[in-house]
C-alpha positions as CSV (number, residue, x, y, z in Angstrom):
1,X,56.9,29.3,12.5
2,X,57.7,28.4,16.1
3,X,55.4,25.3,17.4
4,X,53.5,26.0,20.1
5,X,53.3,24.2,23.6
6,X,49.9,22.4,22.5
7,X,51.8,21.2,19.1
8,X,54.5,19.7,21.2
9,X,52.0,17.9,23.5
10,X,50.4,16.3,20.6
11,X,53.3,15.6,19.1
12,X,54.9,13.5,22.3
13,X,51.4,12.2,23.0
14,X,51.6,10.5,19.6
15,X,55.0,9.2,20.1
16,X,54.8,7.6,23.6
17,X,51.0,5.9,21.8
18,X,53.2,4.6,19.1
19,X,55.7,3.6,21.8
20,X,52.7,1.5,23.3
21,X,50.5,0.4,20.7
22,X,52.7,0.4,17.5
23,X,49.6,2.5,15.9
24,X,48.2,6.1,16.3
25,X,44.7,7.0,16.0
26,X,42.8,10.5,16.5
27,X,40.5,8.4,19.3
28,X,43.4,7.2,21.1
29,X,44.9,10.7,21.2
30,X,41.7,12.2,22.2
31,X,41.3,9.4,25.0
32,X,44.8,9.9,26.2
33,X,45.0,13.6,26.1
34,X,41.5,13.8,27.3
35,X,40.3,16.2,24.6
36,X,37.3,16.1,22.3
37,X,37.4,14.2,19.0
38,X,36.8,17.3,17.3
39,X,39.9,19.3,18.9
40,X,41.8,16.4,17.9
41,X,41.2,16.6,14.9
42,X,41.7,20.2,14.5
43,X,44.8,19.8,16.0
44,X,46.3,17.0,13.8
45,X,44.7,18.8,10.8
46,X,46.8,21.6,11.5
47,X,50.0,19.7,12.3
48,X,49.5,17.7,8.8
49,X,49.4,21.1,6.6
50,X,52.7,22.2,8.9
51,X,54.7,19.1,7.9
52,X,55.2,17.3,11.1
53,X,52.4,14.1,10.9
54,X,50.6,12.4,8.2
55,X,49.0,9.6,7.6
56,X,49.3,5.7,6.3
57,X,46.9,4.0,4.2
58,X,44.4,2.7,6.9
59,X,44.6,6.5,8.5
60,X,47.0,6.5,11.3
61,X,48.4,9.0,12.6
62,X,52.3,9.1,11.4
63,X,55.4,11.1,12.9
64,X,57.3,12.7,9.9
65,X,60.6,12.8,10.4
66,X,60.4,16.4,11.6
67,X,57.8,15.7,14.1
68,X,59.8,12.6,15.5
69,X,62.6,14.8,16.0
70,X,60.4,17.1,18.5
71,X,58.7,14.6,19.7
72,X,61.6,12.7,20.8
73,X,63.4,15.7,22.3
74,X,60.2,17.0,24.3
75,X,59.7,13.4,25.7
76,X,63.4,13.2,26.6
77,X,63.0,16.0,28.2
78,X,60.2,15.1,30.1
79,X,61.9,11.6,31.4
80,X,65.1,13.3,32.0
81,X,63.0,16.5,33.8
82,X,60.9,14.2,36.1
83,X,64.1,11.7,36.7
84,X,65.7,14.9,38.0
85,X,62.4,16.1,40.1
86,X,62.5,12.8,41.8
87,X,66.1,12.5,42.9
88,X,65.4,15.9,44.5
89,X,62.3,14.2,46.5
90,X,59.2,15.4,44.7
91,X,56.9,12.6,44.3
92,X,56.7,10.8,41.1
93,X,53.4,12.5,40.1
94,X,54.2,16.1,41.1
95,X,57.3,15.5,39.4
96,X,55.6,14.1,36.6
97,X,52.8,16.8,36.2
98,X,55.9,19.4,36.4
99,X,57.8,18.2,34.1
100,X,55.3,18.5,31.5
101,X,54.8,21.6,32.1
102,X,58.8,23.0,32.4
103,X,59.7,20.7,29.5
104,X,58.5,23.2,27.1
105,X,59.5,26.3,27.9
106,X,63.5,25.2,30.0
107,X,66.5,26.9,27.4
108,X,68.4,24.2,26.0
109,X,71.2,25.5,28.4
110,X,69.6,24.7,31.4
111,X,68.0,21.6,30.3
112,X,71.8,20.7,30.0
113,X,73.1,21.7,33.1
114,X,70.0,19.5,34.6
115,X,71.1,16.3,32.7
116,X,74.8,16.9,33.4
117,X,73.7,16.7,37.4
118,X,71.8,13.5,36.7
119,X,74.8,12.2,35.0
120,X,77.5,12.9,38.1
């Protein structure tokens, strides 16, 4: 089953709180992503029984090595996406806010042709 936009969100929302905190709670989700507890915990509920989080001993949230893998490509997409926005002139928070937005649904193919610019 294909993950949706939403499980992608949560999934690189996790990953940049890791990034920044070294831990990963549903309350620091929720805080970030500006959702209820509850949703939050709907959310990661269904993300556990799909095999891409889990949790440690003291209940934080964990990547599994499948959701690290999307996690990391969604956020790299979203640096590379807003890196590109902004060498076209778009400020760093409309590029920002658009890049989250095209990160999800951009082919791989034009996602490449994007970096490749970035890169000459």
């Amino acid at each position: 089953m294909k993950l949706m936009e939403s499980g992608e969100m949560y999934l690189e929302t996790i990953l940049i709180l890791k990034n920044k905190f070294g831990y990963v709670r549903s309350i620091d989700i929720a805080h970030e992503m500006n959702f209820s507890k509850p949703s939050v915990s709907r959310a990661i509920a269904l993300l556990k029984d799909d095999g891409y989080v889990t949790n440690d001993p003291h209940g934080m949230i964990l990547l599994t090595d499948k959701g690290l893998a999307i996690a990391e490509k969604i956020y790299d997409r979203h640096k590379t996406l807003t890196k590109y926005l902004v060498s076209l002139g778009v400020s760093e928070e409309t590029a920002q806010t658009d890049a989250c937005r095209i990160e999800h649904i951009i082919s791989d193919e034009s996602f490449e042709k994007i970096r490749a610019q970035l890169t000459k």
